[in-house]
Structures are given as C-alpha cells and as structure tokens.
C-alpha positions in Angstrom: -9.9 -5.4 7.2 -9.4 -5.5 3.5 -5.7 -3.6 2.5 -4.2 -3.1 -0.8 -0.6 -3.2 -0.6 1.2 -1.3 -3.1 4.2 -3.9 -4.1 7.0 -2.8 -5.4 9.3 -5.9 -5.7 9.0 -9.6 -4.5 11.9 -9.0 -1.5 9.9 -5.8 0.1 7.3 -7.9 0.1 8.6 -11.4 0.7 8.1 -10.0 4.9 5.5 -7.1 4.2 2.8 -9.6 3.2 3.3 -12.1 6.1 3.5 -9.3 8.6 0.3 -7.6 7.3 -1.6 -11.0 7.5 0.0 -12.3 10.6 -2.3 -9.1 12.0 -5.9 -10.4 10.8 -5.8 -8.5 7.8 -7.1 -9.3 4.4 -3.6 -8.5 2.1 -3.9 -7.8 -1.9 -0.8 -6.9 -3.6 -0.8 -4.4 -6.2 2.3 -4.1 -8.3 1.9 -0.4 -10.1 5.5 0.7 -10.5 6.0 2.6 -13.6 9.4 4.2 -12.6 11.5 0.9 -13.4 13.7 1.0 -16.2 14.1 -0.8 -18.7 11.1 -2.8 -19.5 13.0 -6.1 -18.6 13.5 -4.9 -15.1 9.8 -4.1 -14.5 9.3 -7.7 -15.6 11.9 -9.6 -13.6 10.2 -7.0 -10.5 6.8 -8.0 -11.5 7.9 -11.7 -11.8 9.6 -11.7 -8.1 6.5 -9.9 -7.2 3.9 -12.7 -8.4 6.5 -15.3 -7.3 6.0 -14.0 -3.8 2.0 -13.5 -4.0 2.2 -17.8 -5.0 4.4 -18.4 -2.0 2.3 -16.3 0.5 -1.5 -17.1 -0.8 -2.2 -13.9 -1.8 -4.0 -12.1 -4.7 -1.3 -10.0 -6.6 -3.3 -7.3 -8.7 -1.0 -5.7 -11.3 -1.3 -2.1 -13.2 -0.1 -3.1 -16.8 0.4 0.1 -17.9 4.3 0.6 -18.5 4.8 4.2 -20.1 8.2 5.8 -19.3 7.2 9.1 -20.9 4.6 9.7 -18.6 6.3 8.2 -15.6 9.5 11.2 -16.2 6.8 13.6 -16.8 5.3 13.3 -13.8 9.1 13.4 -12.0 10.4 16.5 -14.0 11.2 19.1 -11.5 8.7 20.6 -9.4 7.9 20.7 -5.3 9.8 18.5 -3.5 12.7 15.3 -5.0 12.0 13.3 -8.0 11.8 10.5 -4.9 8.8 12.1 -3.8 7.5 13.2 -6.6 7.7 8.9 -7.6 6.7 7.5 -4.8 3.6 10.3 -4.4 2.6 9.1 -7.8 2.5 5.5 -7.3 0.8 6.0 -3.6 -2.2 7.8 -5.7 -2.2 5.1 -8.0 -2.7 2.7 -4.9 -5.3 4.9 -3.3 -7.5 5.3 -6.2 -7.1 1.6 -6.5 -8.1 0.6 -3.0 -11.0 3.0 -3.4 -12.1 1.3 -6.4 -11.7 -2.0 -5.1 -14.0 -1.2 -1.4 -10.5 -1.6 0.6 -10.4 -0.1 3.8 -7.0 0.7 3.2 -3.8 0.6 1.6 0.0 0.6 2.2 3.3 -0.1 0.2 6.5 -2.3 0.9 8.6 0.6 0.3 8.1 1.0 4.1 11.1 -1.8 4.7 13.3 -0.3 3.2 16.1 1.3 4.2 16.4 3.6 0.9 13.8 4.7 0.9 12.3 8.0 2.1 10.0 7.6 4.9 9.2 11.1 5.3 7.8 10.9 1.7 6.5 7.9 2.4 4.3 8.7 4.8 3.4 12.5 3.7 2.5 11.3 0.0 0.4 8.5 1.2 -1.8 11.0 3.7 -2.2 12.9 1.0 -3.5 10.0 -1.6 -5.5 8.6 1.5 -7.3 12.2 1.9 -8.0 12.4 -2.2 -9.5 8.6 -2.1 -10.9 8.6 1.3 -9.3 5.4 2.0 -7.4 5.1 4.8 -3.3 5.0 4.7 -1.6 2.5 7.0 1.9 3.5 7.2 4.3 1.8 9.6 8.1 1.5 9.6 9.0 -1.8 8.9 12.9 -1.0 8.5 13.4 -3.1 11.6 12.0 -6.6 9.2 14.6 -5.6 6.1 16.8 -8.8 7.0 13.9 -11.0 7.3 12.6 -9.9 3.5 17.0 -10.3 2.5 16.4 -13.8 4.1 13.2 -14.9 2.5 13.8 -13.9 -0.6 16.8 -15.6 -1.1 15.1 -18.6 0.3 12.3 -18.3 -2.0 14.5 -17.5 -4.9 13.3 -14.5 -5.9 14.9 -12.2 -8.1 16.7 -8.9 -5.9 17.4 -6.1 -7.7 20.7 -3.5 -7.1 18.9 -0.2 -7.6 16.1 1.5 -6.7 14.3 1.0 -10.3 14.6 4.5 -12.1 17.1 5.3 -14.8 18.4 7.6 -12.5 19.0 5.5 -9.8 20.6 3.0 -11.7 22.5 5.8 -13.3 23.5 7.0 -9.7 24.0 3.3 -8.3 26.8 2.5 -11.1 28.7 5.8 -10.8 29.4 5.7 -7.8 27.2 8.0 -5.6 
C-alpha cells in the first residue's frame, strides 16, 4: 500500500516512518506545514525533515508554498480551536495530495505527539479523507514519542521547543 505521510518535523517522524514501513507499506513523506513561524524555522523543520527522509530511504515530497497571510487567514476564528482549524488545513492539503499522487492513503506524524490534539487529529483527517476519497490511517503512536526523542538526537536532527505557530511560540515563552 502506497501512503503519504504528512511530516511535520524530522523527530515526529524520525519513528513514524520506520513504524509505517516496518508494516509493508510504501511511506512518502510530505512536508506541507505552513503554520511555522518565522521562515527560518520552517527551514531548519524542513531541513530535519529531509535529513530524516536520507536516513530512513524514503522519498520526502515538499509543498514550497510558505505564505503566513494565508495560513492566519485560514486560523482566524471560526468552528472549533485555531489547533484544529491548522491541523484540518494541512490534513486537506495531504489528502488532495495523496489523491493526486494514486496513494491509497495518507497519515501525519502529528499522531506521536503528545501535544497534539488527537481528537482533531483524527476528526479533520476523516473529513479530508471523505473530500479526496483517499483513505485516512490514523493511529496513536503517543506510546513511540521516546523512540522519535531517541532517534533524533541520534541522528542529529534539529528538535524544535514549540509547536511551530507564532502563537504557540508566543504561548511557549510566556509561560502558559
């Protein structure tokens, strides 16, 4: 089976990608993350993101597009958290994607962590699955977090302190 993995930093997916394949399935990353701020971090993610694709053997497909103005427009408030709202927006991106690309399916590496909202998680990716007909493979991989701390720091790739938002970052360095 043929899956698109939506990527969104080299340490979610330094034990995603080997998990995935370690199943028989036919992993290509794709790093489409247009909520990280500022353009440097983007890079260094997209860097640790390719770094990791090398390691493993994988293809590492990458949406080029960086446009802050779009990305907050599409997180102003609405139905549901900016979280949601974010992480719907880059599961549609995948899913239209994977579509594009014959995959059978597609899933993300925000499924490891432990910030992140599974709920949303798996609710926006029905919902981008059902728009592409592709199919979503969600999973909670929570319990593999350590592994990806371990690799990456083996591998020496680059690990971020924040989610990759403005706000987030915002959020992370006041204190909440």
């Amino acid at each position: 089976m043929k899956l698109l993995l939506h990527t969104c930093c080299g340490p979610c997916a330094s034990a995603t990608i080997p998990l995935w394949a370690g199943r028989g399935v036919e992993v290509t990353g794709f790093f489409h993350n247009p909520n990280i701020h500022p353009l440097l971090e983007w890079r260094r993610r997209l860097t640790g993101a390719l770094d990791v694709a090398e390691v493993t053997g994988v293809e590492m497909l990458q949406d080029d597009a960086y446009d802050p103005a779009a990305w907050f427009a599409s997180v102003v408030p609405g139905e549901g958290s900016r979280c949601r709202r974010c992480i719907g927006q880059r599961l549609m991106r995948t899913a239209q994607e994977a579509a594009a690309l014959g995959c059978a399916a597609f899933s993300t590496s925000l499924s490891i962590s432990p910030y992140q909202d599974h709920e949303a998680i798996r609710e926006t990716g029905a919902e981008a699955a059902a728009a592409f007909d592709v199919e979503f493979l969600y999973e909670d991989l929570r319990p593999v977090y350590g592994e990806s701390r371990r690799l990456s720091r083996e591998w020496g790739i680059y690990r971020q302190k924040y989610c990759g938002c403005l706000i987030s970052e915002w959020e992370r360095y006041r204190g909440s």
